[in-house]
N, C-alpha and C positions, 0 to 999 in steps of 0.2 A: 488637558487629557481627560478623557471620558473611558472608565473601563465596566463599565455598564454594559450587562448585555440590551438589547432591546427587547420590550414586551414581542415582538415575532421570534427571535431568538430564543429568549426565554418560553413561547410555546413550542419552537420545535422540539427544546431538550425534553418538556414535560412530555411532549408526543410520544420521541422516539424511546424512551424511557419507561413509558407506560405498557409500548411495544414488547421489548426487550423485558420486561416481568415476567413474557408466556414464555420465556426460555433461560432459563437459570442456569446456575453454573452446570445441576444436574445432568443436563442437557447435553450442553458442550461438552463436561464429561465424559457421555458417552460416547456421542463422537467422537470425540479423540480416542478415545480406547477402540471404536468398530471402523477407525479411517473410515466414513462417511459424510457426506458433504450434504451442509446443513440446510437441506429443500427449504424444508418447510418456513425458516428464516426467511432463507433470500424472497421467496414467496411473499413472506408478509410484511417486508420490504417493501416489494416492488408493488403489492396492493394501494400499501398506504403513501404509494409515490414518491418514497423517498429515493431512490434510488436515480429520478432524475431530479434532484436538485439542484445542479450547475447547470443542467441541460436547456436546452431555448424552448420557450414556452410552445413557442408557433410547432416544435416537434411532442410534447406533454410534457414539459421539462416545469421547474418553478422558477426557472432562469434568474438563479439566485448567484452569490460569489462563494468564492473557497471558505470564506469562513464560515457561514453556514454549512458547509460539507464538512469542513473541520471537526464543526459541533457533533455534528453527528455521528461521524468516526469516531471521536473521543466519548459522546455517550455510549454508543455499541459496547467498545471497547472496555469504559467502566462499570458496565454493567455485568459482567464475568465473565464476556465473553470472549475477553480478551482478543487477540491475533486473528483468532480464528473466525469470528465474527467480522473482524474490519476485514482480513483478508477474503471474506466469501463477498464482501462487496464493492471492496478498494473498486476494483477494474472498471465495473460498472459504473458506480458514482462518478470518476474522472477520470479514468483512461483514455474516452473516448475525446477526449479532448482535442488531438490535432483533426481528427474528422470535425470538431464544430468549429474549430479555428481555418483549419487548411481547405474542408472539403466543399465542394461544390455542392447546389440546393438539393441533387439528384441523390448524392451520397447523404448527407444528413437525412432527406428521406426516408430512404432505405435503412439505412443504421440506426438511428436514434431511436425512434417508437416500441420497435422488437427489443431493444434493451432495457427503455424505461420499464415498459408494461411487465419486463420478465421471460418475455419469451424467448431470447437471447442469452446467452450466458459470452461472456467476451475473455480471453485472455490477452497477454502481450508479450508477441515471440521477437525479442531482439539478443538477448544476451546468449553468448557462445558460450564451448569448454574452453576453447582455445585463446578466444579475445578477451575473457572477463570485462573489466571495465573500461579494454579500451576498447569502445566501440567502431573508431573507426575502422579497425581491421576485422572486422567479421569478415567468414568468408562464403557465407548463402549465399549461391548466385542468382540473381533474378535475368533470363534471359528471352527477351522481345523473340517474340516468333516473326518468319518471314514476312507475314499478313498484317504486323503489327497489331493483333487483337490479342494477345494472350503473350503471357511471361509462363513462361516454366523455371520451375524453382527447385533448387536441389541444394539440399546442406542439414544443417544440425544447429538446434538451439538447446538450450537448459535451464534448471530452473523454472519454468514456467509455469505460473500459479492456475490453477482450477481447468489446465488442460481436459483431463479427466472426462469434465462434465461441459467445458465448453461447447458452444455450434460454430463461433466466429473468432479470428484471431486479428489483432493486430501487427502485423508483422514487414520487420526494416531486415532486406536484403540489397544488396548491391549490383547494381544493372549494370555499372561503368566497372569496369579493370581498375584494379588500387594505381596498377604502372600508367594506366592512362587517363589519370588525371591530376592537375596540380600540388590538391591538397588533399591528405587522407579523408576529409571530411565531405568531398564533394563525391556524386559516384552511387551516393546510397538510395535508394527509394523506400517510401512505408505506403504500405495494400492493408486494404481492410477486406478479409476476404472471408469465404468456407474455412473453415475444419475440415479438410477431404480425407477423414480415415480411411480412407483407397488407397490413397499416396503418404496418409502421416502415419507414421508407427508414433504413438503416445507411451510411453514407456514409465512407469511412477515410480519415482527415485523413495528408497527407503530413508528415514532421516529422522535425527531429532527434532522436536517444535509443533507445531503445529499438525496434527492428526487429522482433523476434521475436513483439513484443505490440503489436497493432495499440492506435490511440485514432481515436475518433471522434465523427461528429456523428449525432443521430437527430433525424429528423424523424415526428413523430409526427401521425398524419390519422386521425381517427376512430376509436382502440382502444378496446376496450370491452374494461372490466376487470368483471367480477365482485364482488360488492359485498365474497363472502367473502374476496378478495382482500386485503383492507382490513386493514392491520396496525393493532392497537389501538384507539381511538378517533377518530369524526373530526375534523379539524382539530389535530390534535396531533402529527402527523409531525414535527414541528421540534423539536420534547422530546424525542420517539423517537429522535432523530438523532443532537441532542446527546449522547444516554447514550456511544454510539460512539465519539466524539472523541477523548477521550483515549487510549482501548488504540487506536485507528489510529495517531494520534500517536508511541507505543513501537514499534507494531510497523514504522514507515518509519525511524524514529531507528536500529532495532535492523539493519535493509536498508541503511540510510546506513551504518554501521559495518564491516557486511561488507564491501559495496563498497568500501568503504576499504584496506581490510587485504588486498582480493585484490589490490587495485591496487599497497599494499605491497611486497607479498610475491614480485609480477612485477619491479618495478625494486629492489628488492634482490636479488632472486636474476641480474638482469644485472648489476648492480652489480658481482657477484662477480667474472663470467664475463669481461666486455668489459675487455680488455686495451688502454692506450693510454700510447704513450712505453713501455714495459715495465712497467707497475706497473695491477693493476688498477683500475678508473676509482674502486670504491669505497674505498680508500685514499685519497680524497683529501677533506680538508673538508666542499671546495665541493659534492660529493656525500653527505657522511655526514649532514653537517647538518641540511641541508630532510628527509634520510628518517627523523631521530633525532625531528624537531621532529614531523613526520608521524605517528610512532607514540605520541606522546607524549598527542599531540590525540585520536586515535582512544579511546587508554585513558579519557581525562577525561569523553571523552562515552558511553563504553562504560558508567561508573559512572553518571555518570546516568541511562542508559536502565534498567540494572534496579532502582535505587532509585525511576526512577516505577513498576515494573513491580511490584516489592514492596509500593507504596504501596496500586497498583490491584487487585491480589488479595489485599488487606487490608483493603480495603474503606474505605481513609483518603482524605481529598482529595489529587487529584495532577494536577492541572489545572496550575501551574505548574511543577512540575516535569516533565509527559509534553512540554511544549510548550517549555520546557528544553534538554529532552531531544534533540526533532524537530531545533530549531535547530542546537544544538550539533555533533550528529552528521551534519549535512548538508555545515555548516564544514568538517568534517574530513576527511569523505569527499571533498569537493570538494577540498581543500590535498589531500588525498594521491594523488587522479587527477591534478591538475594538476602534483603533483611527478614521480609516475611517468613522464609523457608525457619531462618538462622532461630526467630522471634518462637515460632512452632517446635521449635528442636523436632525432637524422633520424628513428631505429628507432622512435621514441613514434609515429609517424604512421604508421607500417606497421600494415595490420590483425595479422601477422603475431602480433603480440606484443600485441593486447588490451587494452592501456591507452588506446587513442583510445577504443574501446567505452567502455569504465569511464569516462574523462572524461563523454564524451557523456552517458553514465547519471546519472553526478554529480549532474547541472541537475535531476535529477526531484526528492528533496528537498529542493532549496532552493527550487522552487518548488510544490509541492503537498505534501498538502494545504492547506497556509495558509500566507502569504509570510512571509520574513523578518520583515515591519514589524509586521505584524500579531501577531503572537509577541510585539514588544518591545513593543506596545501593551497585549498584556497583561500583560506583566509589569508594565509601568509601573503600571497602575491596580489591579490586582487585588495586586500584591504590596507598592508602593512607595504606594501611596496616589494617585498622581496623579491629578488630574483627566482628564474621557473625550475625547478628543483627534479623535474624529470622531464 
């Protein structure tokens, strides 16, 4: 076993790192406090090409694996920018993933270039009010016109990250009838299409977490998508989907870590600083403790995130362990904002010092993309044998 990064690895972290200096916590900061979404990042991102890193070269890509995507989610991320940072580039870095997996040379094309370069912004419209995670019953309908050149689409999605500012959306609707097909999972189709604010009402949900990157709801009346829109086959967007699951999985597990560690790396470093009775506060236990316990958790789930990630660019099963992974490092990340606040007492609740952010952000992987329970359910069945418990 080799847990060395490599001299390329090791330059992208110093790259992206050196990047991420022209935007300090100050920054995001503010953003978060003006709900603004962070141009000028994604921007110089997608200058310094990171942005296609998984992506195939022959489109500008560095046609690299999830782990290096990883790396660099979890540098964004520990660099202060937490949630907000990975989530202004989650979509982009790998979202697009069933268009390079699924799509034909015409659709990578057209897709991929305008997103590496930036000039695309992408979201991913699949989750409902009504379906939550069980995806198979969405109920947007995608329905073929007479001519068979255009689907018209009507329904309601939620959630949906950087709708806002998007131009293109990812989005899995259902062509076939749920009653007229075998298996809930068959039926579905995923389009890469327009953003038609003609037809979409974008609607920005107010919420805790992340300020900087809007989430919302779309109401969708009458879009008409293009049939060559049409990723892969139809009624098989749910296969399509799944292939994704797992490197999204690594790459939030790898966002949850960072977070973590910047939240660390804040109330340790007051730790040092904050003087009380004469001896600094971090001299004492009841302080060292929870921050020792803190880094401890981060490392265990750090190890598992790039052993699914080694898994996934090896092309071995890693379904349990990417999902592992997601858990683990949500845990941790969450223990170690919740310590940071705890470690700052009054001063955790000051924006001043960015661990109320970083808490706030915490909540995002422990609840998406898949919860808690649903994680231990599969471990349960899919590793322990147990029987299927819903």
């Amino acid at each position: 076993m080799n847990f060395e990064r490599t001299p390329e690895q090791n330059a992208i972290v110093d790259a992206v790192t050196q990047l991420c200096s022209d935007f300090g916590p100050e920054y995001w900061s503010e953003l978060d406090r003006e709900h603004r979404f962070p141009e000028a990042f994604h921007q110089a991102m997608a200058g310094a090409g990171w942005l296609g890193i998984a992506m195939p070269e022959r489109f500008g890509g560095a046609g690299l694996g999830i782990t290096e995507a990883a790396l660099i989610m979890q540098t964004v991320s520990a660099s202060g920018a937490g949630f907000s940072g990975a989530s202004a580039i989650h979509m982009n870095v790998f979202g697009l993933n069933p268009v390079v997996v699924f799509g034909n040379e015409a659709q990578q094309a057209a897709a991929l270039p305008p997103l590496i370069e930036g000039r695309d912004k992408a979201c991913f419209a699949v989750t409902e009010p009504d379906a939550g995670l069980d995806t198979t019953h969405l109920k947007t309908q995608a329905v073929r016109t007479a001519d068979g050149s255009a689907y018209r689409v009507d329904g309601r999605k939620i959630w949906i990250s950087t709708a806002q500012v998007a131009t293109r959306m990812l989005l899995l609707a259902r062509t076939t009838p749920l009653e007229a097909v075998s298996k809930p999972t068959q039926g579905l189709s995923l389009f890469y299409t327009t953003l038609d604010r003609n037809h979409i009402e974008v609607r920005e949900i107010d919420k805790m977490g992340r300020g900087a990157v809007d989430s919302n709801m779309l109401f969708i009346d009458g879009l008409m998508v293009p049939a060559e829109d049409r990723i892969g086959d139809e009624g098989r967007g749910f296969e399509y989907i799944l292939h994704g699951l797992n490197p999204e999985r690594i790459l939030i597990a790898a966002e949850a870590v960072g977070l973590g560690r910047a939240a660390l790396e804040a109330a340790t470093r007051y730790a040092r600083e904050r003087t009380v009775f004469g001896r600094p506060i971090g001299q004492n236990q009841g302080i060292q403790h929870p921050l020792a316990q803190a880094w401890m958790a981060l490392e265990a789930a750090d190890m598992m995130v790039w052993k699914a990630a080694w898994l996934y660019d090896n092309g071995k099963p890693c379904g349990a362990v990417a999902n592992a992974a997601k858990y683990l490092a949500a845990e941790a990340a969450h223990q170690a904002c919740q310590t940071a606040v705890l470690t700052l007492g009054g001063m955790g609740y000051a924006r001043e010092y960015h661990v109320e952010r970083y808490l706030r952000e915490s909540y995002i992987p422990r609840i998406a993309p898949v919860s808690a329970q649903l994680i231990m359910c599969h471990i349960a069945e899919r590793v322990l044998g147990l029987p299927k418990s819903y």
